[in-house]
Every structure is written in C-alpha cells, then in structure tokens.
N, C-alpha and C positions, 0 to 999 in steps of 0.2 A: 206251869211250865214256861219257860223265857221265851218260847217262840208261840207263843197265846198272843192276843193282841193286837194292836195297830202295826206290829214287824213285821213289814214285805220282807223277808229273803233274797225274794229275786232281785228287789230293787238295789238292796245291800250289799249283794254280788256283783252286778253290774258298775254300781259305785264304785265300789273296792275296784274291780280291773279296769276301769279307765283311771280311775288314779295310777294305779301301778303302771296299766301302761304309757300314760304318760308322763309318769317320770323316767322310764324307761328308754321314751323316743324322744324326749325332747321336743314335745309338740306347740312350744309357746308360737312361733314362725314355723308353718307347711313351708317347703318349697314348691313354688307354684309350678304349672307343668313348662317344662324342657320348653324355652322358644322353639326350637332346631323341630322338636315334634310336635308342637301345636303350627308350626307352618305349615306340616305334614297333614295333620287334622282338620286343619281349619277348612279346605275347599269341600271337603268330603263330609260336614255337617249337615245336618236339613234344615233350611228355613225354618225360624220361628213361627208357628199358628198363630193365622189371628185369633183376638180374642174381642169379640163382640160384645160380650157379657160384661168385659171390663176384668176384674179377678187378680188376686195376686204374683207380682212382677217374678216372674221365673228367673232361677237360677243361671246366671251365666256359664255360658259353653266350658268355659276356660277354667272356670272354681268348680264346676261339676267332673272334669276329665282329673282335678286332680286331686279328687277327693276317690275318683273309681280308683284312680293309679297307688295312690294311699293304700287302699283296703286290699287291691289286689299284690300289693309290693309287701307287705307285712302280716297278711292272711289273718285280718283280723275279720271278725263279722260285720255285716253292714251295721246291725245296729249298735255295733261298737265304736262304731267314726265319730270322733271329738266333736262335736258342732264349734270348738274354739276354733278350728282349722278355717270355718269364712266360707265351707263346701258344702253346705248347708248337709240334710240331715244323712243316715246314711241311705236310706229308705228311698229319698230324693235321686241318691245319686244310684242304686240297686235300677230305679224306673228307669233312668237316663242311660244304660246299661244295657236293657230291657231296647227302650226304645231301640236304640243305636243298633243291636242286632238284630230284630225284626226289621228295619232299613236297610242291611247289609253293608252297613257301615264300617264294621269289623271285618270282614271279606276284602273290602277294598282298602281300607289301612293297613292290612298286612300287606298287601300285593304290591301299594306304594310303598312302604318301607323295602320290602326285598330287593323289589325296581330300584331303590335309593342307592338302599347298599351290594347289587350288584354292578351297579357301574360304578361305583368305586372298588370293586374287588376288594369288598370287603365279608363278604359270605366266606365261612370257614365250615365246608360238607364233611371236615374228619370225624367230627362228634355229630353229626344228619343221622337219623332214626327212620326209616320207614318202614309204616306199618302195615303186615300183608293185608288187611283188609283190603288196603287201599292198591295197593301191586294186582298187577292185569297179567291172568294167569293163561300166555301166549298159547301154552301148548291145547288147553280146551280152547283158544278161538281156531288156533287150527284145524283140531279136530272137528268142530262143530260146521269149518267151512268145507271140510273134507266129506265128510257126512251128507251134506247136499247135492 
C-alpha cells in the first residue's frame, strides 16, 4: 500500500497547509505589532527572569505579541505559525500567551485599551452584548435583603 513506509501523513498535511497557507497570506513580511498598541503593551509586560543558568536568549516581547496577534487574527493553530514570520515557534508564542494570562496581563490590556478609547469617544455600545451570567439579578438582592 502507498502509505506503508517512511510516509508521515501528518507531516505531509502540515506541509501542504502552510504552503497553501502562505501563499494565501502572503507571509514573506509579518507586519510587526501596531506601534500605537505595543505603547499600550509595553508598560503592562513583566520583567525578564533572570537566568543564572545562562540558557537560550528568549524571544522578544515585540516578535512574540505579533506572532500571538498573527494566530489569533486568522485562527490558525499554534503549531501552524510560519517560523519565517521572525516570531519564533508557535508553541513559544501559545507559552507567552499562557504566561501573560496567568499575570493578568490580558485583564489590564483590555482595561487600558477601553480607558484609551473611551476618552476619545470612541466606544460604539450599539452592537455591546451582555451576558446574563454576568448581569446582577437586583430583584433576588432585594429580596434576600428584605428576607433579613
């Protein structure tokens, strides 16, 4: 049978979609992340660990955010991220992802963007969703205080 032998599959699938997908996006040049939003980013990082040990020079803040921005802007899989892209692997940038929300670093990036763009009234609440989970349901605190 043709698929006996030294033929990964999986590696030949993989192959095949990032060719296709980049000739699709045009990935010879990422565009690196938004100045305008890495000013936004940048104060709200964590200091580099030291490394006593000595160990492989970690990925820059700035080629890691736009490698997350990448995978999350065209939903591709982590380990579909081009490593031509300069953002190193996607696995690398999944961790830095990882990190960043166990920090609550994503918490406080959304808060200053809103912050941003609500003084410039630029917040547009016609298309705003909210979700009852999150809606505070007045009339059980009423009752509950009434109940007392």
């Amino acid at each position: 049978m043709w698929l006996s032998g030294s033929c990964d599959v999986e590696a030949l699938i993989a192959s095949a979609s990032k060719r296709y997908l980049q000739s699709k996006l045009s990935l010879s040049v990422p565009p690196p992340c938004p100045g305008v939003l890495w000013a936004v980013v940048e104060p709200l990082l964590l200091p580099e660990p030291p490394k006593p040990k000595g160990g492989r020079p970690r990925l820059p803040d700035r080629a890691a955010l736009t490698g997350i921005l990448f995978v999350l802007r065209f939903g591709i899989p982590w380990e579909m991220q081009p490593q031509e892209m300069g953002c190193g692997c996607g696995m690398t940038c999944w961790r830095k992802v990882r990190d960043l929300q166990e920090a609550g670093v994503w918490d406080r990036l959304q808060r200053a963007v809103l912050d941003r763009l609500g003084r410039r009234n630029a917040l547009d609440f016609r298309r705003a969703a909210l979700d009852s989970a999150s809606d505070v349901d007045t009339r059980r605190i009423v009752a509950a205080d009434m109940a007392d």
